[in-house]
C-alpha positions, 0 to 999 in steps of 0.5 A: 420218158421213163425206162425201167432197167433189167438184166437179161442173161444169155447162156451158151452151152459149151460144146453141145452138139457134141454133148448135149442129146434131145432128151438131155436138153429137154431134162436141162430146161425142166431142172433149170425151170424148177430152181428157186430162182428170186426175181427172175421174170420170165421163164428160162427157155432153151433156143435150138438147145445151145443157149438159154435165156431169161429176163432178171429184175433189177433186184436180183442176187445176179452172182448167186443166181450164176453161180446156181446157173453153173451149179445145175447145168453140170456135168455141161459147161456154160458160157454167160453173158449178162445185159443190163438196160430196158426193154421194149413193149411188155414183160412175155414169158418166152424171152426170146419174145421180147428185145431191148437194151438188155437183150441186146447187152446180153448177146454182145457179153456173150459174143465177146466171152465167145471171142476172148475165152470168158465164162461170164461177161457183163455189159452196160452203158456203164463201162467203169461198171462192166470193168470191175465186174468183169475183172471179178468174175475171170477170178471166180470163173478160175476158181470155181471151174476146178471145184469137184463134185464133192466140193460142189456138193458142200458148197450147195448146202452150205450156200444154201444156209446149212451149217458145217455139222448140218452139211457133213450129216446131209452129206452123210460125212462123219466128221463136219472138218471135212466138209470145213477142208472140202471148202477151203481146198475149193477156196470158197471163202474167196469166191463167196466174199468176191460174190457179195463185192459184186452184189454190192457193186451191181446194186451200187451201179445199177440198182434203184 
């Protein structure tokens, strides 16, 4: 029999029952399901207000996607575990509907993030796979978890397609060099070419 293979990604808001009120995690839910995601299948759906999920097609930008995750969720800090694998029965647009490989990888990435300290884990029966990704990305999380609000902000426009001098005018920065120190400071660079390793890996291993 033929399977076809998702992600499934699971998101653990850190700390909420300390941080997160009702009306903040009805706010957090709408600005998550208002982002311009590409190829995410369901809808992302808060469970109980500490965790999130959603179902990602095979194609997806996986690291952009985590990256834009993070990005909206702050000023919250969020835990991420990604399950690749089929699923059972038909496609519904609650997540928490629905089960399989995918879900089940999904809880067990970020069951061990939970454990170990990790912002972000991957599992699939693809344990080489798991490795390598998962060795990238405690490298981007320790990066990225120290980026400034200012630095955020850059990094937005200019992962968004805008250049240096188009990001300081959106900005409202004078001299685009400064956007230009804001990502370096931020190693950007680092981040965004480990990012397109990863796409690569990700669609090596486990694309079509």
């Amino acid at each position: 029999m033929f399977f076809i293979n998702y992600f499934a990604i699971t998101c653990d808001i850190i700390n909420s029952r300390k941080l997160l009120s009702a009306e903040s995690k009805k706010l957090l839910e709408k600005k998550l399901n208002s982002a311009q995601f590409e190829n995410i299948l369901t809808k992302i759906v808060l469970l109980k207000g500490d965790e999130f999920q959603f179902l990602a097609g095979i194609n997806a930008d996986i690291p952009m996607i985590i990256r834009n995750l993070r990005i909206i969720s702050k000023p919250f800090s969020i835990r991420i575990g990604v399950g690749f694998g089929s699923i059972f029965g038909d496609i519904s647009e609650n997540p928490w509907e629905m089960n399989g490989k995918a879900f089940y990888n999904s809880r067990d990435a970020l069951e061990y993030a939970k454990n170990n300290k990790l912002k972000t884990f991957f599992k699939s029966e693809n344990k080489i796979a798991d490795e390598v990704v998962n060795q990238f990305y405690i490298l981007i999380d320790r990066i990225s978890e120290n980026w400034t609000e200012k630095q955020t902000d850059a990094i937005i426009h200019i992962a968004g397609g805008k250049t240096l001098k188009e990001t300081a005018d959106a900005l409202k920065i004078k001299n685009w060099q400064t956007v230009q120190k804001r990502l370096k400071s931020a190693d950007w660079d680092i981040v965004k070419s480990t990012e397109n390793v990863i796409h690569n890996l990700i669609h090596y291993y486990w694309g079509e």
